[in-house]
DRENPA-857103 format. One record per residue: residue in three letters; x, y, z of N, C-alpha, C, O in turn. Coordinates in steps of 0.02 Angstrom, whole numbers, plus 50000, padded with zeros to 5 digits. Example, Ala and Ser with C-alpha at 12.3 -4.5 7.8 and 13.67 -1.06 7.14 Angstrom:
BEGIN
ALA506604971650390506154977550390506604983550390507124983450423SER506424988850354506844994750357506455000250394506705005750402
END
This chain:
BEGIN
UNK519685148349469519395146849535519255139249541518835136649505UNK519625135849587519345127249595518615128249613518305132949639UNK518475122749593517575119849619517585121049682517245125949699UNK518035116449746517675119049813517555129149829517005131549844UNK517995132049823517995138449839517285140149790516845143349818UNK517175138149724516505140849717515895141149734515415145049729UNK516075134149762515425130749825515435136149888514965139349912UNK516055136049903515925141949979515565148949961515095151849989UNK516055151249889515495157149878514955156949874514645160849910UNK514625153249836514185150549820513445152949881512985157049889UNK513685148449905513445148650001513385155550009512805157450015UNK513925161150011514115166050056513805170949992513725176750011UNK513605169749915513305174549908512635174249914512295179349906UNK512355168249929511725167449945511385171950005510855175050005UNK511825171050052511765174050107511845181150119511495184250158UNK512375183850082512285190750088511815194350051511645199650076UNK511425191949967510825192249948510195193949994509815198849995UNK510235186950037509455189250067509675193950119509265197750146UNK510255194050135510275200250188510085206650177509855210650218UNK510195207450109510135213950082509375216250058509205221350028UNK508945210150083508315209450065508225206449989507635205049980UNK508495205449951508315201149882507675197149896507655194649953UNK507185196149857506745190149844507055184949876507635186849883UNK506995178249905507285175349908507205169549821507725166449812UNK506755168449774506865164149722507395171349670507665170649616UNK507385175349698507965179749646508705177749679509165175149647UNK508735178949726509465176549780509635170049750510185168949724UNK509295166949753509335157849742509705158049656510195154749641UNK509235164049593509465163049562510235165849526510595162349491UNK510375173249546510785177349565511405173949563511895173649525UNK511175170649633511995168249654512345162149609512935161549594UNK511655156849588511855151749557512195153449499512705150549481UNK511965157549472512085160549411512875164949397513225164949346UNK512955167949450513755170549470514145163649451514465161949401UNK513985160349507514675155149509514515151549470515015148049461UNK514115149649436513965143849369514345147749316514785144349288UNK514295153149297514605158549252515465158649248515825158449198UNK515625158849319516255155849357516635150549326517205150649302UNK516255146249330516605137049327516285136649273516785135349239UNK515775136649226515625135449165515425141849112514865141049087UNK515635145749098515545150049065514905151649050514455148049072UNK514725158349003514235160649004513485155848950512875156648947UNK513835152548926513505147048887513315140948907512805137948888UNK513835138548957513715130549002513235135449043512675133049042UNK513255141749082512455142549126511905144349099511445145849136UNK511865144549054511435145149018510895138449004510325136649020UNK511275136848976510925128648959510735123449016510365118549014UNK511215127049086511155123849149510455125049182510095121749219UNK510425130349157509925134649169509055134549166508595134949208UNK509125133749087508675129849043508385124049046507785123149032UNK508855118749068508795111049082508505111549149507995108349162UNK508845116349206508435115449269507605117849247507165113649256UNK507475122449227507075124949234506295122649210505735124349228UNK506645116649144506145113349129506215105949144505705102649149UNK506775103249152506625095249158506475095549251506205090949281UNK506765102749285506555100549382505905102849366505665102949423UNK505585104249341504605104149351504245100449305503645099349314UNK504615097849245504025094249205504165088149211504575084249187UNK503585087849261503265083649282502605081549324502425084549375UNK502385077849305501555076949337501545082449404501395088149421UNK501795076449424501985079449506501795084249527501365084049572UNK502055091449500502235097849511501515100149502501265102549553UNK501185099949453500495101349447499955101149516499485105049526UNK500165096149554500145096649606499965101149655499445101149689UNK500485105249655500625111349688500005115749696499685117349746UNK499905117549614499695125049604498865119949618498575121649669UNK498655116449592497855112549603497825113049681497245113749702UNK498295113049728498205110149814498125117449824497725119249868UNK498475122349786498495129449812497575134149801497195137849832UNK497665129049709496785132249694496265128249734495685130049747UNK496515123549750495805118749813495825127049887495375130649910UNK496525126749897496365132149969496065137549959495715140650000UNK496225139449888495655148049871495085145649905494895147549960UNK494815141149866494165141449822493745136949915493185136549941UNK494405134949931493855133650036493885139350063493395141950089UNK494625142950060494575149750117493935154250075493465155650112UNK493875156050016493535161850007492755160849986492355164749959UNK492665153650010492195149950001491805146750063491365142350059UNK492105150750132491805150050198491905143950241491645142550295UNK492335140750206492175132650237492695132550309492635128250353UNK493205138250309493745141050353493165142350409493125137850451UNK492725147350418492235146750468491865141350492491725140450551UNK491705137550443491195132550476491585127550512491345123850555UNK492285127750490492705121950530492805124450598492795120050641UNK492915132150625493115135550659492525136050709492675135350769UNK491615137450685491425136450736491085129350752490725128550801UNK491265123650700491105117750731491495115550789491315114650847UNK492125114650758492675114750823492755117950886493095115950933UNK492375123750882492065127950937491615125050970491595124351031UNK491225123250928490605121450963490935115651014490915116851075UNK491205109850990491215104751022491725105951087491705102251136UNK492195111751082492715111851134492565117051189492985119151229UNK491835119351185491355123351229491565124651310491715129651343UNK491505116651324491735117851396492205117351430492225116751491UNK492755117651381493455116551420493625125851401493385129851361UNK494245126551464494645131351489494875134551406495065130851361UNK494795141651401495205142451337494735138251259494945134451215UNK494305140051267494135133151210493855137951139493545135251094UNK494025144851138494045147351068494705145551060494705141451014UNK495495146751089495985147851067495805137651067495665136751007UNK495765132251094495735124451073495195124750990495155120950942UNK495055127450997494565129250930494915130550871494775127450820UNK495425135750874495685140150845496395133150820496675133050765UNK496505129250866497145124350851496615119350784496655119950723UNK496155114450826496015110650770495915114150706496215113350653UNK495345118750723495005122250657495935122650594495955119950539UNK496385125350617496775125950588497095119250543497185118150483UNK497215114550620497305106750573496855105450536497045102850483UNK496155106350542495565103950471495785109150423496095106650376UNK495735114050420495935118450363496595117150327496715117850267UNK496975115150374497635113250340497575106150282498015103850246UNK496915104150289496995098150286496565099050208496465094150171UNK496395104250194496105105150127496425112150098496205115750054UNK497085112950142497295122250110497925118550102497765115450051UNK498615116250118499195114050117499695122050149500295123050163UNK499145126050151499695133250168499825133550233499345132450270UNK500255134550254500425138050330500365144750341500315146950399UNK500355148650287500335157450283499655157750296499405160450345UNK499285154250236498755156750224498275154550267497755157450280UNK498515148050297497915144950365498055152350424497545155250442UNK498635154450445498725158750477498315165150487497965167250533UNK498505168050414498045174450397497335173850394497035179250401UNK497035169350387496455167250358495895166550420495305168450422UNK496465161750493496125162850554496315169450600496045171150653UNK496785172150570496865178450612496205182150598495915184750645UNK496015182450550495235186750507494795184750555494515188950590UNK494665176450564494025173650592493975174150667493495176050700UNK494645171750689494735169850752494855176950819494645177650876UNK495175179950784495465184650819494905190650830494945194450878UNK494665190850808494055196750821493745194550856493565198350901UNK493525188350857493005184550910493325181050968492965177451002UNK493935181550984494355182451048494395189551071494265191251129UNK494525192551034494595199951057493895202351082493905206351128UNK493425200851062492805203951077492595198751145492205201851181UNK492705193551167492785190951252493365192651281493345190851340UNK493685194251272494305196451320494685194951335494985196251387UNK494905189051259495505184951292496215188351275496335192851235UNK496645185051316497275188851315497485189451240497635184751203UNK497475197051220497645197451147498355193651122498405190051073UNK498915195651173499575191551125499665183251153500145179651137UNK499175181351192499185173051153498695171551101498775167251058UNK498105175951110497635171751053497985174850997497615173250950UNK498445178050972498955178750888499425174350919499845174350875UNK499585171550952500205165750960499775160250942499875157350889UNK499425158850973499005152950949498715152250884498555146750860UNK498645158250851498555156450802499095154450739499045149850698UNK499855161950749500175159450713500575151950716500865148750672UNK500465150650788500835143950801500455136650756500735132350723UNK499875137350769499315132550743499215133450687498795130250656UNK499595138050660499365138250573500015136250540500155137550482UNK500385133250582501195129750553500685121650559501105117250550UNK500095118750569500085111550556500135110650490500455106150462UNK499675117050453499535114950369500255113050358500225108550316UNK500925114150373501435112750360501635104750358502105102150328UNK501085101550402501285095350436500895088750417501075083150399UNK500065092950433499385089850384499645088250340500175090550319UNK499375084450321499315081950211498565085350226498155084950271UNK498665090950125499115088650109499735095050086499685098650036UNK500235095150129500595099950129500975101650084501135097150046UNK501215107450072501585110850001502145108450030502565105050002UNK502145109750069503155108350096503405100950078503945099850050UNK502905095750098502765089750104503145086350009503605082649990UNK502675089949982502855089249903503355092549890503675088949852UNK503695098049899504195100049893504965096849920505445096049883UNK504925094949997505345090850015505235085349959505705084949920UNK504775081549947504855075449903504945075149844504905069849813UNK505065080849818505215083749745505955084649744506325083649696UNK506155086849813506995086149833507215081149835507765080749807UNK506995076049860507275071349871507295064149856507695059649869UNK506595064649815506575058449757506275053149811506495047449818UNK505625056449853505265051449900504635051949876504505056049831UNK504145047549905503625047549900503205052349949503355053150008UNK502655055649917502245057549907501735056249967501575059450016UNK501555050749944501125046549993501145045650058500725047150101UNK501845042350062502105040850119502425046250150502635045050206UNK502505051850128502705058950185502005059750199501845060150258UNK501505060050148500895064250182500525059450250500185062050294UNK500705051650246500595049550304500855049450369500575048750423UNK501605050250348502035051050398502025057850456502305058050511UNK501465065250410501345070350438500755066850482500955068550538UNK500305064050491499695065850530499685060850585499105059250598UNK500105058150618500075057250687500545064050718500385066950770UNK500965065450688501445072050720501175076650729501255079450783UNK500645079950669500035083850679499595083650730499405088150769UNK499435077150725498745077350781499125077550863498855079250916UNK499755075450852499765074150937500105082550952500155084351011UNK500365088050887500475093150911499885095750939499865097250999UNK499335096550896498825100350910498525099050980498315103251019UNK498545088450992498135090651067498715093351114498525095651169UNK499575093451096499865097151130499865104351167500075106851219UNK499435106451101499425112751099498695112851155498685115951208UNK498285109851136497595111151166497735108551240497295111151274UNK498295103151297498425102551344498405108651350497865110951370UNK499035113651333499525118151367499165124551376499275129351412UNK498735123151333498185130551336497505129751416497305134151454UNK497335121851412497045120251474497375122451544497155124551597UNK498065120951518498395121151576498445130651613498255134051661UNK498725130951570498945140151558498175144251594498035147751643UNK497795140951531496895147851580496825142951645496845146251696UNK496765137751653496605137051724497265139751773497095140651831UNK497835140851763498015141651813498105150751825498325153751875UNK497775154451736497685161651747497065160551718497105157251666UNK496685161651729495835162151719495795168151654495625167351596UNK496085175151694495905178251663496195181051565495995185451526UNK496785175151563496885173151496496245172551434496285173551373UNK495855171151463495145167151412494835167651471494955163551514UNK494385172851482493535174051505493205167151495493275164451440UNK492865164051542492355159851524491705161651463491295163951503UNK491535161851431490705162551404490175160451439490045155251409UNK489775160851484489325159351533488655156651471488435161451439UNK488475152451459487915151351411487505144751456487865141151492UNK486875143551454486395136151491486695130051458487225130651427UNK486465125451462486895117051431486375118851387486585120051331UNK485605119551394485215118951317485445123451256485265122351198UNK485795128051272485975133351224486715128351199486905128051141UNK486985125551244487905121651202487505118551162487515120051103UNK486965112451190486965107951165486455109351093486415104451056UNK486075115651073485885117451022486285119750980486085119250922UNK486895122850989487355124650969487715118450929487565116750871UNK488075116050958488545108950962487965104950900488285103350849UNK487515103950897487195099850862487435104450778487765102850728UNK487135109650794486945113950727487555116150695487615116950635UNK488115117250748488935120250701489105114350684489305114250626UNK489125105650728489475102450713489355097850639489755093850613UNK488415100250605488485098950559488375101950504488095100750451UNK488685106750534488855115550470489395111750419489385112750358UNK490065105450465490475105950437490705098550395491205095050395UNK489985098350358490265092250341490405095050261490415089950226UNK490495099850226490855099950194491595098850186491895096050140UNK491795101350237492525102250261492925094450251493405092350219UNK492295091050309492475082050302492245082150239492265076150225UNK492085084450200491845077950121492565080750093493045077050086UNK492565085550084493405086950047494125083950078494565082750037UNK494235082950145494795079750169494765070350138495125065950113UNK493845071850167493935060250140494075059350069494325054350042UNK493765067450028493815063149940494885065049936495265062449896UNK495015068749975495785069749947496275065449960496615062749915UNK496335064350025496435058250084496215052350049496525048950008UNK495685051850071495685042150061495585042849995495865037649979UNK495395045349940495865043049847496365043949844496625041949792UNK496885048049902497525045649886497895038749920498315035549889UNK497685037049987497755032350027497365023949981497725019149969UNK496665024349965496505019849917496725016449838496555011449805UNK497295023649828497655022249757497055023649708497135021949650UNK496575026049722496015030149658496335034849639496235036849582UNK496755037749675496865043149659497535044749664497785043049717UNK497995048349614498695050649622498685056649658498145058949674UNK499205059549674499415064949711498965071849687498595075649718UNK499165071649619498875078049566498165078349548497785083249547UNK497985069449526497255069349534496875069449601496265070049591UNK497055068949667496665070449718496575076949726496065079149752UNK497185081649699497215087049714496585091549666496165095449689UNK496665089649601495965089849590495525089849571495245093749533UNK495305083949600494525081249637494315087549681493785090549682UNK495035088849723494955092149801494515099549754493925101149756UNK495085102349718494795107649703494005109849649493665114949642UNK494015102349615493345103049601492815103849655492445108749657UNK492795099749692492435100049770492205105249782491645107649779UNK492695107149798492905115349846492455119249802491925121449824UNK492625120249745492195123649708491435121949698491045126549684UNK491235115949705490545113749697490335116949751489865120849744UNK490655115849823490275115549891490275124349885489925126449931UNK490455127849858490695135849877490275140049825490205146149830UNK489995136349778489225138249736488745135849789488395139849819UNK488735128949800488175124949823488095129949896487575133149904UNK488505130149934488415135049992488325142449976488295146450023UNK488285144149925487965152349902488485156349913488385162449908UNK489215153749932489755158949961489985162249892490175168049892UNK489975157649818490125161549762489355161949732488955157249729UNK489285167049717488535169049669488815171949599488445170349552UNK489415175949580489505177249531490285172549479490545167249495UNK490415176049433491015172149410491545175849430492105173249431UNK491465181449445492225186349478492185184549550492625187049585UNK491595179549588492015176649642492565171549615493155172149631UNK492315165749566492785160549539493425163249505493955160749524UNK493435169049445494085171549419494525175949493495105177649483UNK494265177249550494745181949594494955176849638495275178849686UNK494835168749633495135163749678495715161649636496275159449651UNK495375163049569495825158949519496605160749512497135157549506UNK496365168749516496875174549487497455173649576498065172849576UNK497045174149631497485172349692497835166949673498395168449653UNK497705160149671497985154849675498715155949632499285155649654UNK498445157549555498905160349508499465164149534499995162849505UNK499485168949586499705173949595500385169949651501005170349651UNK499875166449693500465160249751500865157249717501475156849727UNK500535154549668500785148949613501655150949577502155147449566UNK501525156749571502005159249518502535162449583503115163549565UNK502395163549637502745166349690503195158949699503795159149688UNK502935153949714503075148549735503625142949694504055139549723UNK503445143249598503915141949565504535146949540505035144149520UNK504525151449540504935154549565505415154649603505995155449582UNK505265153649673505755149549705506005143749711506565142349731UNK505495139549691505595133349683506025131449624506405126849637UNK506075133949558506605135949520507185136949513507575134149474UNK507325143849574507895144049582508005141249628508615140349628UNK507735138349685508135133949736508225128949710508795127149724UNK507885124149666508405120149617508895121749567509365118049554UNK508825125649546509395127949504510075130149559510615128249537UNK510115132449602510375134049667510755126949668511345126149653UNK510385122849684510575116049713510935112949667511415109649686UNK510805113049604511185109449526511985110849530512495107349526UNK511795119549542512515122649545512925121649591513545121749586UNK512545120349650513155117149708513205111649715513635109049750UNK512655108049676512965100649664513745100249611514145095649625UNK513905104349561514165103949512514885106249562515335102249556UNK515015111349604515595113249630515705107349659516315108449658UNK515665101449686515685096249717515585096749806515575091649840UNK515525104949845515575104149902514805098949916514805094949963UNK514555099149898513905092849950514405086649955514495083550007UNK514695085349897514985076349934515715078549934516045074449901UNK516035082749955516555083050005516315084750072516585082350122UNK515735089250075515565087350170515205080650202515135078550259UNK514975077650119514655071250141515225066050167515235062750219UNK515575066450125516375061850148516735062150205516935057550240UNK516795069750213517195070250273516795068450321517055064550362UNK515965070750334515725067850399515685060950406515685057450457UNK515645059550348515305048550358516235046550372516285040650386UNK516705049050371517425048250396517575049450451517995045650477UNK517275055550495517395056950562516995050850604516485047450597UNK517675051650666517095046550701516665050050754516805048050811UNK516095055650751515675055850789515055050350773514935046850724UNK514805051150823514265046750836513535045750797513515040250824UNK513155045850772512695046050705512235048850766511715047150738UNK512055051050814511735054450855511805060950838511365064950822UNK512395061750842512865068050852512715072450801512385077650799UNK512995069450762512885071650687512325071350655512285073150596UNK511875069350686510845069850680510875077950720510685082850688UNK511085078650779510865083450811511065090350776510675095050767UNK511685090050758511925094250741511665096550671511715102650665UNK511425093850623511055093950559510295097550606510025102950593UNK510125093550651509465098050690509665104550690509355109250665UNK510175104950719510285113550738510625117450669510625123550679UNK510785116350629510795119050582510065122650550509935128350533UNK509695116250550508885116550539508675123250555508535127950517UNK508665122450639508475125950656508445133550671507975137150690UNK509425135350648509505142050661509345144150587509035149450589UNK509435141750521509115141850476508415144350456508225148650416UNK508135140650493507185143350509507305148350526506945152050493UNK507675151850565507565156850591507605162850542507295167550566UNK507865164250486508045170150427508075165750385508625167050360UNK507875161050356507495156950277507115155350287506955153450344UNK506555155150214506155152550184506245143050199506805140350198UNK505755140050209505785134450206506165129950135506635125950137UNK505735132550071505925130450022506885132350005507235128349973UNK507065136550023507675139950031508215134650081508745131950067UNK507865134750136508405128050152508325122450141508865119550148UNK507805117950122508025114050092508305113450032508525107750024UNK508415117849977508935118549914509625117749945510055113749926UNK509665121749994510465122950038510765117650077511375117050087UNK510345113950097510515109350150510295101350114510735097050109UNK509695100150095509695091750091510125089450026510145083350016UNK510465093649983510915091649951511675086949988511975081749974UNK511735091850036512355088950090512105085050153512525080950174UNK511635085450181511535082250229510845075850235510585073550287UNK510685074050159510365069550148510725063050138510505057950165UNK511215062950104511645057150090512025055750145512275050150148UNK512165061550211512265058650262512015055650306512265050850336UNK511565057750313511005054750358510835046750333510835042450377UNK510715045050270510535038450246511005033250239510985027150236UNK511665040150236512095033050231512175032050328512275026550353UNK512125036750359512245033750435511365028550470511245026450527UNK510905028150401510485024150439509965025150436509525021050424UNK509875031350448509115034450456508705035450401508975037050348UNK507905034450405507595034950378507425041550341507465047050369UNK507235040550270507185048450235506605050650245506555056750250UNK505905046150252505275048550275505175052350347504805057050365UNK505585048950374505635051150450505975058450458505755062950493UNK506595058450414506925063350408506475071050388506635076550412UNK506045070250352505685073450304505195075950388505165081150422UNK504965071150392504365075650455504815078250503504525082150541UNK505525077250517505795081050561506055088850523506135094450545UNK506115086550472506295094150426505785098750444505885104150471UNK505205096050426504275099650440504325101550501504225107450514UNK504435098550532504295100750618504855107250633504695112050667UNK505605106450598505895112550611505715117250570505915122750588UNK505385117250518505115124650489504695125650513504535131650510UNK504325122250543503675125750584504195127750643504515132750629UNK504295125750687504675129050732504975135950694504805141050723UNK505285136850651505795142050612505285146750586505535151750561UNK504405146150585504135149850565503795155350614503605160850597UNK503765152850673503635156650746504335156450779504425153550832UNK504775159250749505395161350791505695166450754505735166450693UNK505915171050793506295177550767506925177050752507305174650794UNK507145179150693507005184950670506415186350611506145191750603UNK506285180450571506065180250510505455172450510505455167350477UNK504995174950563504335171550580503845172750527503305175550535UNK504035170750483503405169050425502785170550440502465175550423UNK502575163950486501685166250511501655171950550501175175750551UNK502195172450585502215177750640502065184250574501645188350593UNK502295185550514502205192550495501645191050456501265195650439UNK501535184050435500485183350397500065186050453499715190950440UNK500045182850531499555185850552499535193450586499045195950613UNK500245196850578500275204150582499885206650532499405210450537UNK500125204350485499715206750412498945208450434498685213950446UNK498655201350436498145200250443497595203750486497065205350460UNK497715204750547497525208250610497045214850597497295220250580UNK496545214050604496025221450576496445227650594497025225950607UNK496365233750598496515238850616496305239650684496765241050724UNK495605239050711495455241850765495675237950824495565239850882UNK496045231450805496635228950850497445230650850497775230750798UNK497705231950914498275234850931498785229350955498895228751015UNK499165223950897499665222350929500265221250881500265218850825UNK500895224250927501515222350892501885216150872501745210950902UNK502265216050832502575207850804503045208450888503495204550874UNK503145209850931503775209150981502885204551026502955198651042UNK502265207451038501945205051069501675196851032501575191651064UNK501605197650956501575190050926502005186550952501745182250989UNK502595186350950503135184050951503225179551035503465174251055UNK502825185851066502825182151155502255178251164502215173851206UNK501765179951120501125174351124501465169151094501225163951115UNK501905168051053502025161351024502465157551043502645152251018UNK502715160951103503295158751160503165149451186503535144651176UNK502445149851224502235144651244502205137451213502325132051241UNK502045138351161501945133651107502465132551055502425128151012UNK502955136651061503615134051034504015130051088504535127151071UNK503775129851160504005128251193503815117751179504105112351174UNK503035121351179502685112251146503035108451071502975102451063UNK503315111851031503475111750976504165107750990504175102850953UNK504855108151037505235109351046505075102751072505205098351030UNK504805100051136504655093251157504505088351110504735082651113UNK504005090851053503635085551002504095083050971504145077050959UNK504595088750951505165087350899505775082250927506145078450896UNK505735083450991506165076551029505665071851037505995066651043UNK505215070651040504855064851045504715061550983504585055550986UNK504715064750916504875062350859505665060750832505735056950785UNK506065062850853506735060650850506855055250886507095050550854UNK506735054250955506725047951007506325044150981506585038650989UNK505745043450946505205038050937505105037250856504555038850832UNK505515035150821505425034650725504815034650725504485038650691UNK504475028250779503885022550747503325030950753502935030350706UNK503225035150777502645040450778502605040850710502105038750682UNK503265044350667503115045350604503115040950558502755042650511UNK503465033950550503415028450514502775022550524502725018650476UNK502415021650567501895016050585501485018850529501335014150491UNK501295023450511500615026850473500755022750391500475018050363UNK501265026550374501555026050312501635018750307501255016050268UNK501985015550334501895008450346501555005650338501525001950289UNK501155006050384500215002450367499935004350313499594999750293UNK499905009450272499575010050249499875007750178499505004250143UNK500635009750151500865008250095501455004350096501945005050059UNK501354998950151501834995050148502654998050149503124994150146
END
């Protein structure tokens, strides 16, 4: 069998794997493993094997991961998910809709000490959604809003995806996690326009709460400084990584020492089987997560080795379409992609071949990277295979009644916002590059 044809299989058994439902880090490894077996016998994959498995993670770096994952236990199951939820409440009181505007930031602050998009999801479906449901707001946007808003942790620093793309691609760290938080913040007040817009022009979307100004403004005082835990963990993670005190792995944790101090200190853990059942979760993501991350590099080794990534890299930087063109079209790949993969899954598949094109036609890889983010969040509220869309099904108490076809239409609106941002970050570099810039030269 020549190298290219093993590359196509390659591809095509990947794909019929997850069709069949496979794991996706078993698919990833499965297939690599066929055609490596193929073109190098049962001894060259072996050792191919081996070498991925320990020289693509050992490294600082990666440690990373699983510390950003034990910082999110040890806030979600440690209450600090509420206090962000009704500070942010508190303050967005008097505008139209202002649990579901609640429900957006609260998510960007949480994202901003969890790195999960699942788990920010599930986590406010618990908090948020019962206390929409119990005023009367329209049940299938307040689960759109939430699964939509729980794709920022994707975008926030400091995001798993974030490190993962930069583990692909031999970028910094730093400079993706800055490059996420103007894109972040201007989704979210996107999100919080379109929701203004939407209840005022149907009221009965989001019930008003009828309460006196002395009751907001007792309120507003007392939630908004419920949550200064929340802020002490974003400034020690954030600015020691932005100040250079701190590396990627060591902010991460600081973060999770924190988390843990503030989650005794706030009485939310009293015993040690609260601390071993955060531990044992994190553990549990952790090992879900390298896993795939494993085999989607090992995945990627092997189709680096058939040579198809730089025969499609060649032929496109040879055609003469337009470096627009061929941006867009890498978009839409992106994007129908999101739609039935795992995030980590396409990028193994794709920035092997369409990274060296892109840079050699010009474009920036930081930039590139937050537009990757922005289409898995898009790819995570879109059907068929809506990620958040099936965390906050999960999630949803019992004595609420709604289907993934009704998630799916609450999250209609705001993929619609998603869809604009993502051209306004493609049209405008400087949104995602000024940050990173300023800050690390």
């Amino acid at each position: 069998m020549d190298f290219l044809t093993a590359g196509i299989l390659c591809i095509a058994l990947l794909l019929v794997l997850m069709a069949i439902g496979l794991q996706i880090g078993l698919a990833f490894l499965l297939s690599g493993f066929i055609v490596s077996f193929l073109l190098l016998g049962f001894d060259g994959t072996i050792s191919l094997l081996g070498q991925t498995s320990y020289f693509s993670i050992a490294s600082p770096t990666w440690a990373a991961i699983p510390l950003f994952i034990l910082m999110g236990a040890f806030a979600s199951n440690g209450g600090l998910a509420r206090r962000a939820y009704d500070g942010i409440h508190a303050l967005a009181h008097r505008l139209p809709g202002s649990l579901m505007i609640a429900t957006c930031f609260s998510c960007g602050i949480f994202g901003a000490i969890s790195g999960s998009s699942i788990a920010t999801s599930a986590i406010f479906g618990r908090i948020a959604l019962p206390e929409m449901n119990r005023l009367g707001y329209n049940n299938a946007l307040s689960v759109g809003v939430i699964a939509s808003a729980g794709t920022f942790a994707s975008m926030i620093p400091p995001s798993m995806m974030m490190i993962i793309y930069a583990l692909f691609t031999q970028q910094s760290i730093g400079k993706l996690f800055a490059a996420g938080i103007l894109p972040g913040i201007i989704t979210a007040f996107a999100y919080a326009a379109l929701i203004v817009i939407m209840v005022k022009r149907n009221p009965s979307l989001a019930p008003d709460l009828q309460r006196t100004a002395e009751e907001i403004r007792k309120s507003r005082r007392t939630e908004v400084a419920r949550m200064w835990p929340v802020m002490t963990i974003a400034f020690v993670v954030l600015g020691g990584l932005y100040s250079g005190a701190f590396t990627p792995t060591e902010s991460a944790a600081a973060g999770s020492l924190i988390s843990l101090f503030f989650a005794w200190y706030l009485k939310s853990f009293t015993k040690l089987s609260d601390v071993t059942g955060s531990m044992r979760e994190a553990a549990s993501i952790t090992a879900m997560l390298f896993l795939i991350n494993i085999g989607a590099l090992f995945y990627s080794r092997v189709l680096a080795v058939t040579g198809l990534p730089s025969e499609l890299t060649m032929m496109l930087q040879n055609t003469a379409l337009p470096p627009f063109v061929i941006l867009m079209g890498v978009t839409l790949i992106f994007l129908l992609l999101g739609m039935i993969m795992v995030p980590v899954g396409i990028y193994a598949l794709t920035l092997p071949i369409v990274l060296p094109i892109l840079t050699g036609l010009g474009y920036d890889p930081i930039w590139f990277g937050v537009i990757a983010l922005k289409l898995t969040e898009i790819g995570a509220i879109t059907p068929p295979v809506g990620l958040n869309v099936f965390a906050i099904k999960g999630s949803i108490p019992k004595d609420i009644k709604i289907s993934v076809e009704q998630v799916y239409k609450g999250c209609m609106p705001f993929l619609f916002c998603d869809v604009v941002v993502l051209f306004l970050l493609i049209a405008f570099p400087a949104i995602s590059l000024w940050l990173p810039n300023l800050l690390l030269n």
